[in-house]
C-alpha positions in Angstrom: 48.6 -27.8 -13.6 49.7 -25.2 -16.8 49.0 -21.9 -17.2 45.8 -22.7 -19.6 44.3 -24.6 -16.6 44.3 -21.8 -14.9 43.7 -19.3 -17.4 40.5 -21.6 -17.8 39.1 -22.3 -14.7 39.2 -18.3 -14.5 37.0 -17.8 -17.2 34.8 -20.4 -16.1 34.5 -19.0 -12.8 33.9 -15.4 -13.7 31.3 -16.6 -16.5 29.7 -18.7 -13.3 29.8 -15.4 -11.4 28.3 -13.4 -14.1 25.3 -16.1 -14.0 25.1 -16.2 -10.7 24.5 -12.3 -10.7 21.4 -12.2 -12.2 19.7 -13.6 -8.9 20.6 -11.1 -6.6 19.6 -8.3 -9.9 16.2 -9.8 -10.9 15.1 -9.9 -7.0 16.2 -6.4 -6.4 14.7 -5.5 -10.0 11.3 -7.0 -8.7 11.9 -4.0 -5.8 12.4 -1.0 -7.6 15.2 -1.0 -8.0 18.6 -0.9 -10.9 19.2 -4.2 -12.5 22.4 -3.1 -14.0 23.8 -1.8 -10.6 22.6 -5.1 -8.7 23.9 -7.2 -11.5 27.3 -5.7 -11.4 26.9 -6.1 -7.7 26.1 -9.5 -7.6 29.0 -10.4 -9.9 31.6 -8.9 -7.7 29.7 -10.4 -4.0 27.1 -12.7 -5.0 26.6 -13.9 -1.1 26.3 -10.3 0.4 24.1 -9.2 -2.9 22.0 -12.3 -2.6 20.9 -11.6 1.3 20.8 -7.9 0.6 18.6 -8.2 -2.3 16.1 -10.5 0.0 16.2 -8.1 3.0 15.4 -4.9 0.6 12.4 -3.1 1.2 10.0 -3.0 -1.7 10.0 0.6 -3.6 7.3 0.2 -5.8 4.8 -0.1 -3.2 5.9 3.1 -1.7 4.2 5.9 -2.6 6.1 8.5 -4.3 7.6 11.4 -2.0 5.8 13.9 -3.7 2.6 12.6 -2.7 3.7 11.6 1.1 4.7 15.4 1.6 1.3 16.6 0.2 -0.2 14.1 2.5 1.1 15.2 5.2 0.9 18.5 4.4 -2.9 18.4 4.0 -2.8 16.0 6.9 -1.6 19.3 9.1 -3.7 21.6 7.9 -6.8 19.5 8.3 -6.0 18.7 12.1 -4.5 22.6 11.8 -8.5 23.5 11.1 -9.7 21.1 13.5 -8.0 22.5 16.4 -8.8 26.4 15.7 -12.4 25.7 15.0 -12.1 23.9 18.5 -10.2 26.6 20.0 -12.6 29.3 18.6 -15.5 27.5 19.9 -14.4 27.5 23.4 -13.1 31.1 23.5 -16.5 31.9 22.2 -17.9 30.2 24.8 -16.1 32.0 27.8 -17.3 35.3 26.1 -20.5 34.1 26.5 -20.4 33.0 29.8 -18.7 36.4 30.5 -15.5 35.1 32.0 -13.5 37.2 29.0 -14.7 40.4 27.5 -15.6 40.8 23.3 -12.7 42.5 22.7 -10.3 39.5 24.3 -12.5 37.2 22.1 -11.7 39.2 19.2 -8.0 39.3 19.8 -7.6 35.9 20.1 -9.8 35.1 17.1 -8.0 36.9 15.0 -4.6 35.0 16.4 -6.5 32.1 15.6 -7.9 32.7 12.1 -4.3 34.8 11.6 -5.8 37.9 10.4 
């Protein structure tokens, strides 16, 4: 075996590899994510870019993070609401069954409403 049969089955092999890459890259492409990045990844460890690529969560199906904060955000203030109206309501209702005076009503509805 020369030194051309090995200069060629090195080429061949890394123009294998090179094919081989686009697996792992069009799978992880399909995700959200870089095709260049996973291609170059898949070059250099097809097996480990291949299973990585399949166990990859799915990006484009995730809402973007600007919309999960205001979500949540409106989420809190929602439930936020919900609770003080609930809270108000039975405050009111000790005043009126005299177990706390107006004026402890009115301190703790202000707490409440944050005025």
């Amino acid at each position: 075996m020369g030194s051309e049969d090995i200069i060629y089955g090195t080429v061949i092999s890394t123009v294998i590899a090179a094919f081989l890459a686009i697996i792992p890259a069009t799978i992880a492409k399909r995700k959200g994510r870089s095709y260049g990045k996973w291609w170059f990844y898949g070059w250099m460890l097809f097996i480990v870019a291949l299973i990585h690529s399949l166990l990859l969560e799915d990006e484009t199906k995730k809402e973007p993070i600007i919309l999960q904060i205001k979500n949540t955000s409106l989420n809190q203030s929602t439930e936020n609401k919900q609770d003080d109206v609930e809270l108000l309501k039975k405050y009111k209702q000790l005043f009126e069954d005299g177990i706390i005076t107006k004026e402890e009503y009115e301190i703790k509805k202000k707490q409440i409403l944050k005025i």
